[in-house]
C-alpha positions as YAML, in Angstrom:
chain: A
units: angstrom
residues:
- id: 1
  name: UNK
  ca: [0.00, 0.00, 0.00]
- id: 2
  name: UNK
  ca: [0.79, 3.18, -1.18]
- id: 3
  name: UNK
  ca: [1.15, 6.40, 1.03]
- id: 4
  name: UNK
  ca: [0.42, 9.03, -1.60]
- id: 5
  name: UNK
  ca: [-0.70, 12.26, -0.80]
- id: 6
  name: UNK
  ca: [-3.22, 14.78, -3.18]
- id: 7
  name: UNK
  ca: [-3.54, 18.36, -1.62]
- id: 8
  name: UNK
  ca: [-4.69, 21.35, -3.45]
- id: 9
  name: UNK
  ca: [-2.77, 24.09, -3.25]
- id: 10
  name: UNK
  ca: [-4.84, 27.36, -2.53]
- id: 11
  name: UNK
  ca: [-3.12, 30.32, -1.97]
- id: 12
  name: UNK
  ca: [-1.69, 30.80, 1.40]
- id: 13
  name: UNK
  ca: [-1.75, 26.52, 2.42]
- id: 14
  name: UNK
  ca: [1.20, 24.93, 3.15]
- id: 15
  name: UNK
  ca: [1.96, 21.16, 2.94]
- id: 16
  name: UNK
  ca: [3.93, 18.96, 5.38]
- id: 17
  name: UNK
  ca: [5.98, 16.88, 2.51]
- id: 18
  name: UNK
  ca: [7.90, 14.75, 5.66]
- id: 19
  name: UNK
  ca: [4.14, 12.85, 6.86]
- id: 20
  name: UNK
  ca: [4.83, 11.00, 3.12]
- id: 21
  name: UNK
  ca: [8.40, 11.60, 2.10]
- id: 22
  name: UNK
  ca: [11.41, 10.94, 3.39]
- id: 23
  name: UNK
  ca: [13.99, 12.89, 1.18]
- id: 24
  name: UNK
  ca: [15.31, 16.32, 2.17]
- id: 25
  name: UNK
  ca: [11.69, 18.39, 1.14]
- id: 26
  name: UNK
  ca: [10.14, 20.01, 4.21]
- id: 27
  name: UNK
  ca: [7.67, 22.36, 3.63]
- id: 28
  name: UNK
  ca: [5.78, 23.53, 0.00]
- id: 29
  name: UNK
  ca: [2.89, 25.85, -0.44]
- id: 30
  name: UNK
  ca: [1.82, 28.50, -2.84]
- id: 31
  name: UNK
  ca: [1.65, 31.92, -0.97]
- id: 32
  name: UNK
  ca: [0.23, 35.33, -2.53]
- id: 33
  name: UNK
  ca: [2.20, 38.58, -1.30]
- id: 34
  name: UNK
  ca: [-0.30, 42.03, -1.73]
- id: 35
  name: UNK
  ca: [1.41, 45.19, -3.53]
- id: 36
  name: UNK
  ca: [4.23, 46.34, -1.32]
- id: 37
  name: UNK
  ca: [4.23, 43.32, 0.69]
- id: 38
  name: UNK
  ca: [8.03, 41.29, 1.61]
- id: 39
  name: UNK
  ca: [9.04, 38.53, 2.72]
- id: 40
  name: UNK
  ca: [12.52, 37.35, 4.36]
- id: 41
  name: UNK
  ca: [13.82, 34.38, 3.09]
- id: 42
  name: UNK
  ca: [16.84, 32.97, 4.86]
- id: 43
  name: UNK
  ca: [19.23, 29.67, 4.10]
- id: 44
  name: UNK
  ca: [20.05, 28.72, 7.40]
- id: 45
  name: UNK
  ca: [20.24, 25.20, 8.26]
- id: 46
  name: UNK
  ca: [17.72, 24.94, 5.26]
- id: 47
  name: UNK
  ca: [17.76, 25.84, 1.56]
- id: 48
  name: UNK
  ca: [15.06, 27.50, -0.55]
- id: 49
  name: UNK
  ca: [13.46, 26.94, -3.91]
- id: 50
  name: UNK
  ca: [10.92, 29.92, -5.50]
- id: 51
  name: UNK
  ca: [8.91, 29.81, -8.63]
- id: 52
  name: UNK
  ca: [7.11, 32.81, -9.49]
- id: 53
  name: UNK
  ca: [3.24, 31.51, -10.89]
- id: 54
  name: UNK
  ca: [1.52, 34.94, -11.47]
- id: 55
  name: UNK
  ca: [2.07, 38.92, -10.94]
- id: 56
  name: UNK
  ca: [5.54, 41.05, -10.51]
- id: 57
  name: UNK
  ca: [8.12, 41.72, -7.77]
- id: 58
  name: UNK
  ca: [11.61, 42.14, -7.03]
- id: 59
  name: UNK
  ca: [14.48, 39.91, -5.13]
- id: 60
  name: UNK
  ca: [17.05, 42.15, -3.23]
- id: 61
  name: UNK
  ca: [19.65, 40.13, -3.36]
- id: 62
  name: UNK
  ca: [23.73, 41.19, -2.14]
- id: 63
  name: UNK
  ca: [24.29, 41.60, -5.83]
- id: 64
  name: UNK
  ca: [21.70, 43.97, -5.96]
- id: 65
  name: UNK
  ca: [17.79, 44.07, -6.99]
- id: 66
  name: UNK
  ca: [16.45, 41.69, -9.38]
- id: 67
  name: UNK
  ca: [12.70, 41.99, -11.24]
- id: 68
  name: UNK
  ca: [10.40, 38.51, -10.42]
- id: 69
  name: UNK
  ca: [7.97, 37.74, -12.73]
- id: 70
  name: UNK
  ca: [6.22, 34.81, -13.48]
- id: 71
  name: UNK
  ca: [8.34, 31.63, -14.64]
- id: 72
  name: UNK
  ca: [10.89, 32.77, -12.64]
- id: 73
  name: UNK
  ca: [12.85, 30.81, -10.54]
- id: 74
  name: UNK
  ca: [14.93, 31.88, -7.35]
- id: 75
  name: UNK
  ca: [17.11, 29.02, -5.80]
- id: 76
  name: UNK
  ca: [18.74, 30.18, -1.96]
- id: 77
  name: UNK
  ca: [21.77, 27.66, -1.28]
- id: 78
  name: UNK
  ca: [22.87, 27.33, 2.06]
- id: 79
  name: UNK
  ca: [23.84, 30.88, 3.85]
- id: 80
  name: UNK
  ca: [21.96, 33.04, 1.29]
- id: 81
  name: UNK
  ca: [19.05, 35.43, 2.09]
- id: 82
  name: UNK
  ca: [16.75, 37.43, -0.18]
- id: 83
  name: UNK
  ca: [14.02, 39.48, 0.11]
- id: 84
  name: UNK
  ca: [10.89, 38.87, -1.80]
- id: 85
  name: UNK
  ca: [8.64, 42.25, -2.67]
- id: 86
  name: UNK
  ca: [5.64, 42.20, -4.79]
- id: 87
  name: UNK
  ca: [5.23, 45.09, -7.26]
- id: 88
  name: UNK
  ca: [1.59, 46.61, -7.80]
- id: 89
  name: UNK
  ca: [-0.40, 43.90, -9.13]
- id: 90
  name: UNK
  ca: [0.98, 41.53, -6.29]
- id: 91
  name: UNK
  ca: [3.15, 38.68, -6.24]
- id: 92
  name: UNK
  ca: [2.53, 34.52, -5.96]
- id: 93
  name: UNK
  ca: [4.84, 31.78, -5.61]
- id: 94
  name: UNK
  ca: [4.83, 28.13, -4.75]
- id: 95
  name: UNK
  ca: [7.73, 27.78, -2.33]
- id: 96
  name: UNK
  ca: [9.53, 24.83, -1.13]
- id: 97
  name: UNK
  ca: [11.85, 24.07, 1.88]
- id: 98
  name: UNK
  ca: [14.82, 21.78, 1.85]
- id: 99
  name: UNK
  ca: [16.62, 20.63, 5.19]
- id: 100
  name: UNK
  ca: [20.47, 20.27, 4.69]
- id: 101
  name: UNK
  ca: [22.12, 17.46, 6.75]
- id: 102
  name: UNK
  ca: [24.09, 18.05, 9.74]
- id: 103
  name: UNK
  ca: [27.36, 18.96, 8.57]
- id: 104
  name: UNK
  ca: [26.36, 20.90, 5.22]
- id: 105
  name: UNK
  ca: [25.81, 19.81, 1.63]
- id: 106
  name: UNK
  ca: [28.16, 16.54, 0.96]
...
């Protein structure tokens, strides 16, 4: 027997991947930012995976500020940050977590 999983994702939910898998994926949802909202996303102890699905934004990065819009991706290794801002029509992204073993990437 099988222990797959089917969850919709509606803006804003969140899915617990570890219940069903056992690989490093922690956490995935689709989450909607309003104009001028941010969010902080920080690679410690975890690593981050972004993929813009609808609207605009910008990624301040340490390289600068970069324009989001949909199809695009934004990967945070391991001691990056970046902060996500949506632009006037808004901003959504399905976002997934990754936990790094002990000890860093091998």
């Amino acid at each position: 027997m099988t222990r797959t999983a089917i969850t919709a994702l509606r803006r804003g939910r969140a899915v617990d991947p570890g219940r069903v898998l056992s690989g490093p994926l922690r956490a995935v949802g689709r989450r909607w930012l309003e104009a001028g909202e941010a969010v902080d996303l920080v690679a410690e102890g975890r690593e981050h995976a972004v993929y813009v699905t609808a609207g605009t934004g910008t990624a301040e990065t340490p390289g600068g500020e970069v324009p989001l819009a949909e199809g695009t991706a934004v990967t945070l290794p391991l001691g990056s940050r970046t902060t996500l801002t949506a632009a006037e029509e808004g901003l959504e992204y399905f976002h997934a977590v990754l936990a790094v073993p002990r000890g860093g990437p091998r």
